[in-house]
N, C-alpha and C positions, 0 to 999 in steps of 0.2 A: 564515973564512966565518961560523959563529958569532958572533965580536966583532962584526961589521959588522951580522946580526940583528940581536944584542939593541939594538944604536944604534939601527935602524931603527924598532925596537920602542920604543927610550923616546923618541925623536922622534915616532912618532906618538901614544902616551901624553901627550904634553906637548902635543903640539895638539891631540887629545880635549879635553885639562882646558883650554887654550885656550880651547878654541870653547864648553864649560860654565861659564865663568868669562864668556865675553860675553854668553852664554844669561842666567846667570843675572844678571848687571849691566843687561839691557834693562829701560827704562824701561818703567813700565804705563802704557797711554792711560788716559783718565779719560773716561766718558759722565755727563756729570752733567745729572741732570732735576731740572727745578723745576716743580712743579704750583701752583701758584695757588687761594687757598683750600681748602688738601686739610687736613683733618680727621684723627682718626686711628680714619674710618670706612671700613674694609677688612677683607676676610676674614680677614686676619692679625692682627689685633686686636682678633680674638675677636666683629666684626659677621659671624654669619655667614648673614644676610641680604643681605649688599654681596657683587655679581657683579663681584670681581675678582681672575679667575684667575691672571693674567701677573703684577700685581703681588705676591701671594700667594706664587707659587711662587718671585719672588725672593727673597722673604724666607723663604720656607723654607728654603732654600738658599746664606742670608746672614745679615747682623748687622741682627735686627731691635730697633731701639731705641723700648724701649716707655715712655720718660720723656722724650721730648724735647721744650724749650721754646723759644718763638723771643722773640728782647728785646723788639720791637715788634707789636703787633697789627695792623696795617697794611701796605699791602701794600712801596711805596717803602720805607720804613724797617728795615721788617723784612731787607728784600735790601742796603742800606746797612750793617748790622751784619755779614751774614753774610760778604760781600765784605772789609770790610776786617777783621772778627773784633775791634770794638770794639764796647763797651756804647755807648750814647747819651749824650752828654755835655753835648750845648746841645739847646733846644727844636727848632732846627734838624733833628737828629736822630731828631725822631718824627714826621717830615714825609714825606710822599711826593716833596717835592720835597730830599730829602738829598742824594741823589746828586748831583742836578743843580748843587746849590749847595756842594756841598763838593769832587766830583771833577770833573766837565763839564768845568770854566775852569781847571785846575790845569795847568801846564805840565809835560813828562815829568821825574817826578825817578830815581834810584836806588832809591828806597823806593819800591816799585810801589804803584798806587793801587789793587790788589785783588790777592786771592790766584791769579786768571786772572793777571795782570800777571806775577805770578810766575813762575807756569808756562810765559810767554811769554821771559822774561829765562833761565829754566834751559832752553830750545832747543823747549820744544813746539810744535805747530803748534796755535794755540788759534781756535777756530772758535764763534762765537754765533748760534743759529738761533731767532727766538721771542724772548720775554721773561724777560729774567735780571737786568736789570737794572729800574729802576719802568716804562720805555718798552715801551709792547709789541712795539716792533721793534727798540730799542736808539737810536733817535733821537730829540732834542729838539725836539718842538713842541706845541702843546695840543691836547688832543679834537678841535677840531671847525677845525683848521688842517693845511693842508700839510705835509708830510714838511720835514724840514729834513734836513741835509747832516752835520749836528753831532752827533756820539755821545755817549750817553750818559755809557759808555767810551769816553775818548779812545784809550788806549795799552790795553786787554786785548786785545783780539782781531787775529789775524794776519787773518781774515776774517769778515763778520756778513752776514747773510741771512736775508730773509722776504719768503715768498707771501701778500702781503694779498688775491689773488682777485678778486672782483669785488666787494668793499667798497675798493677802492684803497688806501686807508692802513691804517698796525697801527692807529690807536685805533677807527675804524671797525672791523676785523675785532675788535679785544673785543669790540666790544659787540655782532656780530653777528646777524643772522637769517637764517633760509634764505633767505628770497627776494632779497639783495643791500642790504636796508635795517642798518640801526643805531640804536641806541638816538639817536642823534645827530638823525642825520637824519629819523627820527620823531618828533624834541620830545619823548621818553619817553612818546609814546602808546604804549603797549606794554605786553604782560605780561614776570612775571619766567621765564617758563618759556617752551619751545617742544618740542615733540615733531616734526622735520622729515620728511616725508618724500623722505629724500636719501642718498645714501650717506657714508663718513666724510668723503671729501671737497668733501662738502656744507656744509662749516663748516671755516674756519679753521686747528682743530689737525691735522683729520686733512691740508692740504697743510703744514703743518708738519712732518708726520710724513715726508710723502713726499720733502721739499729733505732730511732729514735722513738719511733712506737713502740717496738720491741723492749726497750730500756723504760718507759714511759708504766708497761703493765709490770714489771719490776717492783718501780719505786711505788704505784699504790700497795701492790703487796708489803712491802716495807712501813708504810706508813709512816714514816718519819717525814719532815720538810724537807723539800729539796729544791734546788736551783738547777737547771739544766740550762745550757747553750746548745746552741744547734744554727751551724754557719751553713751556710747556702753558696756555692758558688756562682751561679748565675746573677743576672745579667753581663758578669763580667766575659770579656773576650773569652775564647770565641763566643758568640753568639750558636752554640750550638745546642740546638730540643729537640725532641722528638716533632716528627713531621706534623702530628693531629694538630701541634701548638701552632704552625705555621699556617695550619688551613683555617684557624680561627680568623684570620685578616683576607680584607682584598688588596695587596697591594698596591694597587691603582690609588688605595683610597686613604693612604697613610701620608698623614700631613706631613711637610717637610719643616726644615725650620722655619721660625719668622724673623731671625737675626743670622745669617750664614755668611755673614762679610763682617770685616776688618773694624772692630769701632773706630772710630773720627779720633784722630788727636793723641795717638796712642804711641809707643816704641812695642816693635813686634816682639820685642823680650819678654814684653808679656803675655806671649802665647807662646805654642810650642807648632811643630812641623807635622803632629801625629805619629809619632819615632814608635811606641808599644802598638799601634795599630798596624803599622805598616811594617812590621816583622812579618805579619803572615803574611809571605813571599808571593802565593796566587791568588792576590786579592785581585779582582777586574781591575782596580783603578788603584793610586796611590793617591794619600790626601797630601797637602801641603799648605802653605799660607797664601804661595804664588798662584795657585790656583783651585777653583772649589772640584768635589765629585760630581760626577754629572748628577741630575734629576733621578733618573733611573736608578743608580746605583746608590745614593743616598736610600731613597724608598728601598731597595734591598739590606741597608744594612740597620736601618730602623725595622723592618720588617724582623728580623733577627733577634733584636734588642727585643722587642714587643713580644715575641714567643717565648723567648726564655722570660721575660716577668712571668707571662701566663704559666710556664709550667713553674716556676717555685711559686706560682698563688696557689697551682692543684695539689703541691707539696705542701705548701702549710693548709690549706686547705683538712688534710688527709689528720696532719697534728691535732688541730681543731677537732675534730669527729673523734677522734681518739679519747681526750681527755675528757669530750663528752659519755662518751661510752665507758668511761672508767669513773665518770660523777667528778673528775678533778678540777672542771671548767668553772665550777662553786666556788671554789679558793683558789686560784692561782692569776696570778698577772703575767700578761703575755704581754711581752717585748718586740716590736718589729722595727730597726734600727738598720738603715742604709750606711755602710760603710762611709761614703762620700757621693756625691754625683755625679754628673759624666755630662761632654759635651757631644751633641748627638748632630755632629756638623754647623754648630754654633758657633759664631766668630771663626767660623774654618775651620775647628780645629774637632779631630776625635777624640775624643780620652777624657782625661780629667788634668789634675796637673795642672789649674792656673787660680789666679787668686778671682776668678769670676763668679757670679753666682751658679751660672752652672754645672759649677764644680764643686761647691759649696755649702749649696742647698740640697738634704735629703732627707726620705723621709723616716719618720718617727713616728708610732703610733702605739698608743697602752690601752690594754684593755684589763679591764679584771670586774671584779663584784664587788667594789666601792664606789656609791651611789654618786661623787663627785665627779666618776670617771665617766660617767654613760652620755654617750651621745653629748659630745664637746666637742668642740672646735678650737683650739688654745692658737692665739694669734700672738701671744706674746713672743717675743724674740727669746729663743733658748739656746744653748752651746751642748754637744756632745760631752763636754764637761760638766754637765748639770746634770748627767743621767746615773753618777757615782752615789750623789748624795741625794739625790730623788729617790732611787730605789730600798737604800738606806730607810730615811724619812717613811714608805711606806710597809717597808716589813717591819718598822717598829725597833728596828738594829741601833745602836749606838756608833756616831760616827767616831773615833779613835785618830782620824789623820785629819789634818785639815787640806780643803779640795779647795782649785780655784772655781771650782763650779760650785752654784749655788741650788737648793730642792726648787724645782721649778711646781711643788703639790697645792702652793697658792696661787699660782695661775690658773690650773686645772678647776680648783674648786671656787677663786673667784671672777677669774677671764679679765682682772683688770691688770693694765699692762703698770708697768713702771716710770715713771720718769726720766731716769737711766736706762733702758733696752737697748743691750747690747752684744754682739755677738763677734770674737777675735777668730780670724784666721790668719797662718803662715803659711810660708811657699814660694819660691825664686826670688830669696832675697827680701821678701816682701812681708806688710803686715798689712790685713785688709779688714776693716771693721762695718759692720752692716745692723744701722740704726734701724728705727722705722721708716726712714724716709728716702736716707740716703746709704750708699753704700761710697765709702771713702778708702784706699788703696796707696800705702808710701812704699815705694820701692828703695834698699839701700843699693844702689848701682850707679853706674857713671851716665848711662844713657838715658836722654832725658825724652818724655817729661818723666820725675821719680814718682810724681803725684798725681792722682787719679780721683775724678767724683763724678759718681754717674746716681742720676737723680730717679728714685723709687716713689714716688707720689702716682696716687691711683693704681697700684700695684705694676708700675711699669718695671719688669725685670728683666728688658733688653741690653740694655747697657751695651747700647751700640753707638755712644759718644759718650767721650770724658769731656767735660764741662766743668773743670777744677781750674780752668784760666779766667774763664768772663764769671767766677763765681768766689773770687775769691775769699769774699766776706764769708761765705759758709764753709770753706776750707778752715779757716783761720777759727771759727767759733767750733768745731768738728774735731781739729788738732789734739788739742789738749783728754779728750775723751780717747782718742786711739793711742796717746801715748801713755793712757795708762793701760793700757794691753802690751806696750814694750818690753817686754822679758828680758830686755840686752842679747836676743838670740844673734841677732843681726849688727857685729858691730864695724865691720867694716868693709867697703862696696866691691865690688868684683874688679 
């Protein structure tokens, strides 16, 4: 009677360990967010003026990467890199229309044509809500044209889905207003701002948020792994939220910049006029290089800025509670990934569009239920290109292609930096490389100076003087490092 126990006993011992051996082999879904124009102005990044709690407490409570750079300035381009986890190689490549012209017309191969493709080839069920791609629905057609049939991604997505409302198409819902108009269909009669009075599903992202809950009690029913995206349009132009968002700030009491003038030592080639800003036709003022927006008018348009973060934090926010409420917040890694960042009257200039750091730097934050992830800080220098084979590395997927991006999951779990930290951007001609200390910039053009160093010690990331003339020796020791970022994109000057 005894023999026959202990049998019974290491038979169910063996299927305990069993059933903890498939426990712990189950794939984690992946909720990856992509904001659009998101800066790395949030409470967690030490603005702590920016009303955003939800995003905040994820990063409390995750790996917040406070060096991350994206390759292109731009919004297509930038999501072309991070997709397939390649620097920019042809002019092609710093296009908004990348995607379209290098993946769109590509027939299915073995070699998935994005790290989603991947996750779709290793058995996920991968799901696109929003813009993830340069399309704001994931399909190819122009502004101010009909939906087309044609995906952006041909082969990522098991399923794609989007509420355009009552603007009809995704490129009218970008550029949306509350009352059903678009920058479109208004001829850019328009301001860059709006304060609506509407609720969140008064605009765009917040029925974005709602297909993606909705899709979200789906796939637990299903029970299978899945990868979901969910693109945000906001903070990009217009600056427009619902009103509540706006009454969060006293505008009196929104900083302005601390760098709003021309760096020392520069060709203004390296900046732009604000040309996407000053489309909306009834903005108060016009930005330009020749001269700044008044006081006033700057605190209006950062006021703007500042509301639409807060209403996608109450949008991801809403995500958050969801997955809670469905138990899926146990296993899954949530992704928050700023397309690029934005200059918010910085060096003059609005927009993005320059090889600066404020255009450059955005943010990144993971969170999930690996005990390496919680509550970090990751200082190391990482690329938009590293987040192919990072995600990879942690759902346990086998990489198939080779990335120039490298898993950034030994930084997270040991925070020690590298000796080499290094991080490539492109952009007007230009290849701009940002060490830990310095940030160094070679333009291929006629107009001089082509060379730019503007010095990062003690976290100074003004760069409001090139200092690449009285500094030559650290140029010259600097060089050899950023021209192994040279892809040959740039082969000859304007």
């Amino acid at each position: 009677m005894l023999k026959k126990f202990a049998v019974l006993l290491l038979l169910i011992s063996l299927g305990n360990s069993s059933q903890l051996s498939a426990q712990t082999k189950e794939k984690p879904n992946v909720l990856f967010i992509c904001v659009d124009d998101l800066r790395t102005e949030l409470g967690a990044y030490g603005k702590h003026y920016v009303k955003s709690p939800n995003i905040d407490a994820l990063a409390k409570s995750g790996a917040l990467f406070t060096n991350h750079y994206v390759q292109v300035p731009t919004c297509g381009a930038s999501r072309h890199a991070i997709l397939t986890g390649m620097r920019p190689s042809k002019p092609i490549h710093i296009s908004n229309n990348a995607i379209v012209e290098e993946i769109s017309d590509q027939p299915e191969k073995s070699v998935p044509e994005t790290f989603i493709h991947r996750f779709k080839q290793d058995g996920y069920h991968t799901v696109g809500i929003g813009k993830i791609s340069h399309s704001a629905d994931g399909l190819v057609y122009g502004y101010e044209e009909q939906p087309s049939t044609k995906r952006e991604l041909p082969y990522s997505w098991s399923e794609m889905f989007f509420d355009p409302g009552k603007w009809k198409t995704g490129w009218n819902a970008f550029f949306a207003y509350e009352n059903g108009e678009n920058r479109q269909s208004l001829r850019k009669q328009v301001k860059p701002y709006e304060a609506g009075e509407t609720n969140d599903q008064g605009y765009p992202d917040g029925l974005t948020t709602n297909l993606a809950i909705s899709k979200l009690k789906e796939l637990k029913k299903n029970g299978e792994p899945f990868f979901m995206a969910v693109g945000f349009f906001k903070p990009h132009l217009p600056f427009n939220a619902p009103k509540k968002y706006w009454d969060l700030y006293d505008e009196d009491k929104i900083p302005l910049s601390s760098n709003p003038d021309i760096p020392k030592n520069i060709s203004l080639k390296s900046l732009h006029a604000s040309g996407e800003f000053n489309q909306y036709a009834l903005g108060e003022e016009k930005a330009g290089l020749d001269t700044q927006v008044s006081d006033a008018y700057a605190r209006k348009l950062r006021h703007g800025y500042l509301a639409s973060i807060s209403y996608i934090d109450a949008q991801i926010g809403k995500l958050y509670q969801e997955l809670k409420n469905l138990d899926l917040d146990k296993n899954t890694i949530i992704v928050i990934w700023g397309d690029h960042g934005w200059h918010l009257g910085d060096q003059r200039v609005w927009g993005k569009h320059t090889l600066f750091e404020n255009a450059l730097k955005s943010t990144l934050i993971i969170n999930s239920t690996l005990p390496q992830h919680k509550a970090k800080k990751v200082r190391a220098i990482v690329e938009s290109v590293d987040i192919y084979p990072s995600l990879l590395d942690m759902c346990g997927i086998d990489q198939i292609k080779p990335t120039d991006g490298e898993s950034f999951e030994k930084h997270i779990k040991y925070n020690i930096p590298d000796t080499e930290e290094v991080a490539y951007s492109y952009f007007k001609n230009g290849i701009s490389m940002r060490t830990k200390n310095y940030r160094l910039t070679k333009y291929f053009r006629d107009d001089q100076p082509v060379i730019e160093l503007y010095d990062h010690h003690k976290g100074n990331a003004k760069e409001d003087k090139n200092i690449a003339k009285e500094n030559s020796g650290i140029v010259k020791e600097l060089m050899p490092l950023l021209e192994k970022g040279d892809t040959g994109i740039f082969t000859v000057t304007e």
